[in-house]
C-alpha positions as CSV (number, residue, x, y, z in Angstrom):
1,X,-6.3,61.0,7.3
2,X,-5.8,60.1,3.7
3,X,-1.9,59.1,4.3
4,X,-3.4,57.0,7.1
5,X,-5.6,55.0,5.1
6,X,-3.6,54.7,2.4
7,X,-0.5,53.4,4.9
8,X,-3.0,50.8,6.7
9,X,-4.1,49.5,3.1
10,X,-0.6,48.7,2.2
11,X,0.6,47.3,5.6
12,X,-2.4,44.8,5.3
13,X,-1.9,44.1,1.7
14,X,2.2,43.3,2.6
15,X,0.6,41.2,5.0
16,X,-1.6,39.1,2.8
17,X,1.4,38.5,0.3
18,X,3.7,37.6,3.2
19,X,1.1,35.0,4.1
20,X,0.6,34.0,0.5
21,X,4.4,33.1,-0.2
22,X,5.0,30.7,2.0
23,X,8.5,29.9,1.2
24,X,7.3,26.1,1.7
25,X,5.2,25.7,-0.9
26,X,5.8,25.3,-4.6
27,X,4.3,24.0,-7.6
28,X,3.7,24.4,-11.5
29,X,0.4,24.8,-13.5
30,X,-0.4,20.8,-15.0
31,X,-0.4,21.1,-19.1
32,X,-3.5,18.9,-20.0
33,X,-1.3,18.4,-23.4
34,X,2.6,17.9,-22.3
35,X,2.4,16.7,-19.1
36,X,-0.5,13.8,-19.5
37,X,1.0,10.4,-20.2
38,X,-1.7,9.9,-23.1
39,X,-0.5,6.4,-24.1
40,X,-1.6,5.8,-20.4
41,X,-5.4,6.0,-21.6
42,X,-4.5,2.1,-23.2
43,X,-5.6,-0.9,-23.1
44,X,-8.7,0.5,-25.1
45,X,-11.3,-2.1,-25.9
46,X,-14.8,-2.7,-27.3
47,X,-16.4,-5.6,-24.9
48,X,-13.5,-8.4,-23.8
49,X,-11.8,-7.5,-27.5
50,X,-8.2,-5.1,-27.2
51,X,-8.4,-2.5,-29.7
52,X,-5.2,-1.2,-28.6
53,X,-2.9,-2.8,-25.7
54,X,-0.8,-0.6,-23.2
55,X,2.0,-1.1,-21.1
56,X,0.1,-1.8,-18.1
57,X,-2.1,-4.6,-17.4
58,X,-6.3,-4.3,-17.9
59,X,-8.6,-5.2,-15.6
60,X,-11.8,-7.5,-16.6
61,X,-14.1,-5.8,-19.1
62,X,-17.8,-7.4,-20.8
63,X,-17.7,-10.5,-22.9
64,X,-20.1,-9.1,-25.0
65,X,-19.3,-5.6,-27.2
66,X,-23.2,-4.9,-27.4
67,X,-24.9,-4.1,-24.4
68,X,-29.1,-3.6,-23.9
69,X,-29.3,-1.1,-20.9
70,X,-32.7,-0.5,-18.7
71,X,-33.5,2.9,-18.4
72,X,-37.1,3.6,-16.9
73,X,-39.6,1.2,-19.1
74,X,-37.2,1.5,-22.0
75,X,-33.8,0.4,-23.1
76,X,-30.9,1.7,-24.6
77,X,-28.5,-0.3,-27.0
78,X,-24.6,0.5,-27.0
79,X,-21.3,-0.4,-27.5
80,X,-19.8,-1.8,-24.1
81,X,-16.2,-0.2,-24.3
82,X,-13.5,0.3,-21.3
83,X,-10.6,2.5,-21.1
84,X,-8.4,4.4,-18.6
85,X,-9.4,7.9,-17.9
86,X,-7.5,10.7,-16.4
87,X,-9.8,12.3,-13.6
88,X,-8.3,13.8,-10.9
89,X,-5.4,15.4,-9.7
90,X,-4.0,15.4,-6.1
91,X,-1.9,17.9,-4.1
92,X,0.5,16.2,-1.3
93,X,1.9,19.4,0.6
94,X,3.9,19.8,3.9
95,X,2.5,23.6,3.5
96,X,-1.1,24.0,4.3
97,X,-3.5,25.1,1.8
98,X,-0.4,25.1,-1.2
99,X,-2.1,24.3,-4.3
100,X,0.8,22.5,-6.1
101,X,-1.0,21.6,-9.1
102,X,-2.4,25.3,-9.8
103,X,1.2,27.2,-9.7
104,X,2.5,27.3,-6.2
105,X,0.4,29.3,-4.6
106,X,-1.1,29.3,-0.9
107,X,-4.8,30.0,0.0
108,X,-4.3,32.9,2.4
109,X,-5.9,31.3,5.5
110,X,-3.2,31.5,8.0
111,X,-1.0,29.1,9.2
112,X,-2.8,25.6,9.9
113,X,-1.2,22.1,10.5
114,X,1.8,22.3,9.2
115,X,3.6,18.9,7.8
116,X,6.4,17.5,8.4
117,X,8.7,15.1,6.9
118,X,12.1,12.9,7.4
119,X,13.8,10.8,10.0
120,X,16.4,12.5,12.2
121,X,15.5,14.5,15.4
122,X,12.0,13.1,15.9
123,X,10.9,10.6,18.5
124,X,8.9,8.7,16.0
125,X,10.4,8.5,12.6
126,X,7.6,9.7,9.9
127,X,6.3,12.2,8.0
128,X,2.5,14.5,7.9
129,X,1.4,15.5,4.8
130,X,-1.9,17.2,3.5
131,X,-3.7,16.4,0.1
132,X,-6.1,17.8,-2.2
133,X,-8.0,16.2,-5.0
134,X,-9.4,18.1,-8.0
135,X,-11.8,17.4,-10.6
136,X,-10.3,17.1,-14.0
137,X,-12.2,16.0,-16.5
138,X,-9.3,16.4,-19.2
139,X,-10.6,13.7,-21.5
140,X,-14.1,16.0,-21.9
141,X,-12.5,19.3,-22.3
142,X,-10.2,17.8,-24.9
143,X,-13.5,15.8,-26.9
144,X,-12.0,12.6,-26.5
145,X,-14.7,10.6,-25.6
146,X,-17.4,12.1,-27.1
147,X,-20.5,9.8,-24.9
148,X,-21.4,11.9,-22.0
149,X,-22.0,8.2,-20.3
150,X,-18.4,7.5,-20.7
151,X,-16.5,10.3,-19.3
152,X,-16.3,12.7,-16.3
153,X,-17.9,16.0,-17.3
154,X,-17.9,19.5,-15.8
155,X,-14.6,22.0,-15.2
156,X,-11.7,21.6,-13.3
157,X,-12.5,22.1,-9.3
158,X,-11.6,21.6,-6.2
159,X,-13.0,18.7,-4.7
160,X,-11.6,17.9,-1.5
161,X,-9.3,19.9,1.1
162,X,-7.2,17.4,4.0
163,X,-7.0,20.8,5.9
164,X,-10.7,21.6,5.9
165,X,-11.1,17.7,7.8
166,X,-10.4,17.0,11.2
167,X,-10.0,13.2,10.7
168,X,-7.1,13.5,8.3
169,X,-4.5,14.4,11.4
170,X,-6.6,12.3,13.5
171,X,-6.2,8.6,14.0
172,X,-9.1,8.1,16.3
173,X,-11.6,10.2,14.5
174,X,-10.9,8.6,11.2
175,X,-12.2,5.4,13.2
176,X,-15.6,6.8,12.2
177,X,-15.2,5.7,8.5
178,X,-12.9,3.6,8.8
179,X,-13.4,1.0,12.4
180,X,-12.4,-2.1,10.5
181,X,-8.8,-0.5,10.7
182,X,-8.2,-1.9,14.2
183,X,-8.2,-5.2,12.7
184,X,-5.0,-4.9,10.3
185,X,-2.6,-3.1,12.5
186,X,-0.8,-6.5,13.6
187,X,2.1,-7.9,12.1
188,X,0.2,-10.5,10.5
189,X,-2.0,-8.5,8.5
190,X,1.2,-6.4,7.7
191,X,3.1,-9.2,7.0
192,X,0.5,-10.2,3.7
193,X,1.2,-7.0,1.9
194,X,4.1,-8.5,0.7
195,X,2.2,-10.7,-1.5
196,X,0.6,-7.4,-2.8
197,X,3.6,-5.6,-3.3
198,X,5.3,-8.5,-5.1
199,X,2.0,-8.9,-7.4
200,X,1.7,-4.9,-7.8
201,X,5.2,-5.0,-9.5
202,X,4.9,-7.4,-12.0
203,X,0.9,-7.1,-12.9
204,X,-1.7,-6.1,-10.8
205,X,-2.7,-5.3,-7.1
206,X,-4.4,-7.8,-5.4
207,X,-7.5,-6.1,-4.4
208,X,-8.8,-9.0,-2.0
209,X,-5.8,-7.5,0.2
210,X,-7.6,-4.3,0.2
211,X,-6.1,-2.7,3.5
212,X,-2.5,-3.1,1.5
213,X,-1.2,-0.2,-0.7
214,X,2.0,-2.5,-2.0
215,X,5.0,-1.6,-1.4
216,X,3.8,1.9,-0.2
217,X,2.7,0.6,3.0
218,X,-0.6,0.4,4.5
219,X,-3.9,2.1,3.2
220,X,-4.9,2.4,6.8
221,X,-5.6,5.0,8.9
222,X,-7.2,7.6,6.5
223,X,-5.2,10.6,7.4
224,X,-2.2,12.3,6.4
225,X,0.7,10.3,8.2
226,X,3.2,7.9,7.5
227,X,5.4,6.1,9.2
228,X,9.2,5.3,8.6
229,X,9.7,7.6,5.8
230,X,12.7,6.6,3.5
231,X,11.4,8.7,0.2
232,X,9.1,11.2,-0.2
233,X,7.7,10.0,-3.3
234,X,6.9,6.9,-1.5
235,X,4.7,8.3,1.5
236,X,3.3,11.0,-1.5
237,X,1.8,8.5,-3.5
238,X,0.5,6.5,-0.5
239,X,-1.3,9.3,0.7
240,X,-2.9,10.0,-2.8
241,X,-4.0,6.4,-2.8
242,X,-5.4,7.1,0.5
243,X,-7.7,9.9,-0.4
244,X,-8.6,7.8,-3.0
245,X,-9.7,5.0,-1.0
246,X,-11.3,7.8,1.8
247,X,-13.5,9.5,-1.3
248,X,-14.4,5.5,-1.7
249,X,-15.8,5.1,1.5
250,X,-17.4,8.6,1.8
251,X,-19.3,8.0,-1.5
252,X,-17.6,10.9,-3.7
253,X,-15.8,8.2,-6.0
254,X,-18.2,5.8,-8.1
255,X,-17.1,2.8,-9.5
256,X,-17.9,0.9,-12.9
257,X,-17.8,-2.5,-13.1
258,X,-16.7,-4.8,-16.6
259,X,-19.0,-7.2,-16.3
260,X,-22.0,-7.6,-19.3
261,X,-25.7,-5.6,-17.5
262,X,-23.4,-4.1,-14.8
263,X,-21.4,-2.1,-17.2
264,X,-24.5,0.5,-17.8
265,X,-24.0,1.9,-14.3
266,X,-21.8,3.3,-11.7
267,X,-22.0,1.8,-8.4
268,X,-20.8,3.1,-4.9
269,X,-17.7,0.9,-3.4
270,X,-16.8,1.0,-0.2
271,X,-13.4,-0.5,-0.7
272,X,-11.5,0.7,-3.3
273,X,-10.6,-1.4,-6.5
274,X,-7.1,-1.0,-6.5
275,X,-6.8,-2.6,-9.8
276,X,-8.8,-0.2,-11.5
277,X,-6.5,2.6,-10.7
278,X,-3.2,3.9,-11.7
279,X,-0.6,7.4,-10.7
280,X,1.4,9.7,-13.2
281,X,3.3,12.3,-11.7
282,X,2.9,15.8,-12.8
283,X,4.7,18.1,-10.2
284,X,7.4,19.2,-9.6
285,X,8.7,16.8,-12.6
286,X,6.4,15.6,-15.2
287,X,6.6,12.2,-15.6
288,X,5.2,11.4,-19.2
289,X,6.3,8.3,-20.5
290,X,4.5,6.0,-18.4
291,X,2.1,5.2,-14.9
292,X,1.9,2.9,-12.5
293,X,0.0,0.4,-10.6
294,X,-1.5,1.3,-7.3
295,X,1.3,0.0,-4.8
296,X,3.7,-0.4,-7.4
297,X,7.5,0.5,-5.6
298,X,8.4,3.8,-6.7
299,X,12.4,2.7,-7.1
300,X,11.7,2.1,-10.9
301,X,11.3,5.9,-11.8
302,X,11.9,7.9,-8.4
303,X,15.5,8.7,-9.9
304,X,15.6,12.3,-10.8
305,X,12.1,13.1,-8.8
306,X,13.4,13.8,-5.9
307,X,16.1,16.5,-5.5
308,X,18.4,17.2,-2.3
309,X,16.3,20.7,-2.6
310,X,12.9,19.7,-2.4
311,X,10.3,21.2,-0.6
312,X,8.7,18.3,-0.6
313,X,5.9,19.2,-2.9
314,X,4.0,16.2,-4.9
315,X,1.3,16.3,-7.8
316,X,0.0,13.5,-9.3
317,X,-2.5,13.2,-11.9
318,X,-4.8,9.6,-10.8
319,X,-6.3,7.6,-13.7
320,X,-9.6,5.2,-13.6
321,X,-10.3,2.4,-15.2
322,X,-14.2,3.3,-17.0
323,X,-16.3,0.5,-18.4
324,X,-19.5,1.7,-20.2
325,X,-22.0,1.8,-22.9
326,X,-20.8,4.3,-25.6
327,X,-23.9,5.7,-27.5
């Protein structure tokens, strides 16, 4: 009876680990110290003053360095400063539940929705992908911003799982968040995301086209496909914009604003500011020496991303621009 037991624990624990190493899935633990681009955390200013420029264009930020804030029947007096903070980390995986960003590893859950990517043998030339989004507060761990008003505070976490949602390999059912949708798949509406790629790549998105993602494509539908893929590190980053956008609209993402009063809060938006966010890759190949513009063609840096081997497994680490009132 022993030998029985003991033979049925170690068939289902073979089992488990079969499931576990999906041979699909791959990724690399992020090193908050190597493998941030921390000259991306620039422009840094106090009110509409630089204090140090980046390489990337700011957005708009308060006229005015101080700043009296409301709070109850009493204010609060601060410095109005605005950087770019790392705060999440996204997963873009053909292999459900791989965590790409945490080592490589699947969450044993079985086999469910399984991407796909490339062009040849397909009736419709595309690619499926799934996406997570962590937490990751790196700039509070590390103490550098030390204003709990300023930063995004807690421990790393898991904050959103494409498998776990039924409107991510869904076009109709992400309808529900998103109905204006139907009015941009024409060629016309198409046809003016050219002017946002062309802006994306030598300053800023244009965030009044707010359905474009650049030259990515379109931000539209919410869910994990893409259409016409040529590189992989194209539809990955569009689909990280997209959850970003989807955690808009569904009220997970807040947004501050640099304009003097409105900088003491956050504020829920609907529509994503595009120009108040910016990509670094992280996985499978580090990509330290700079970010990028939502929508901004990935030709300038995809060169020695993208292997002939690839499993096609993305991380990227998504940075915010952050007005406040530092205390």
């Amino acid at each position: 009876m022993k030998r029985l037991m003991l033979c049925l624990v170690l068939m289902f624990g073979m089992n488990s680990l079969a499931q576990a190493a999906d041979p699909e899935c791959e990724g690399r633990f992020v090193n908050p110290i190597t493998d941030v681009c921390w000259s991306c955390i620039f422009p840094l200013s106090i009110g509409s003053v630089a204090v140090s420029s980046g390489s990337v264009p700011d957005t708009a930020n308060p006229s005015s360095p101080i700043q009296i804030c409301p709070v109850g029947i009493l204010y609060r007096v601060g410095l109005a400063i605005g950087y770019w903070e790392p705060m999440a980390l996204t997963d873009v995986t053909r292999s459900p539940y791989c965590m790409v960003n945490l080592g490589g590893f699947n969450l044993n859950v079985g086999k469910i929705g399984t991407g796909t990517a490339g062009q040849s043998d397909k009736p419709t030339a595309g690619a499926f992908y799934h996406v997570h989004w962590y937490k990751y507060p790196v700039t509070y761990w590390l103490n550098i911003i030390t204003s709990l008003g300023c930063l995004q505070s807690g421990d790393m976490d898991i904050g959103y799982l494409s498998e776990l949602d039924p409107m991510w390999n869904d076009s109709s059912l992400s309808l529900i968040i998103s109905p204006e949708s139907m009015l941009f798949g024409n060629v016309i509406a198409q046809g003016a995301c050219a002017a946002d790629a062309l802006a994306s790549a030598v300053n800023k998105p244009l965030d009044y086209l707010f359905w474009c993602a650049g030259s990515h494509g379109s931000m539209y539908p919410f869910t994990g496909y893409t259409s016409n893929e040529f590189s992989p590190l194209q539809s990955s980053v569009l689909l990280s914009e997209r959850m970003a956008f989807k955690l808009h609209r569904q009220g997970l993402i807040m947004n501050s604003i640099g304009q003097d009063t409105a900088v003491c809060y956050e504020y829920p938006s609907p529509i994503m500011p595009k120009e108040r966010w910016r990509y670094q890759m992280v996985n499978m190949y580090p990509d330290v020496a700079q970010c990028h513009p939502v929508g901004q063609t990935v030709m300038r840096w995809e060169a020695g991303h993208n292997p002939p081997n690839s499993r096609k497994n993305f991380g990227y680490l998504m940075w915010r621009k952050r007005n406040c009132v530092f205390l």
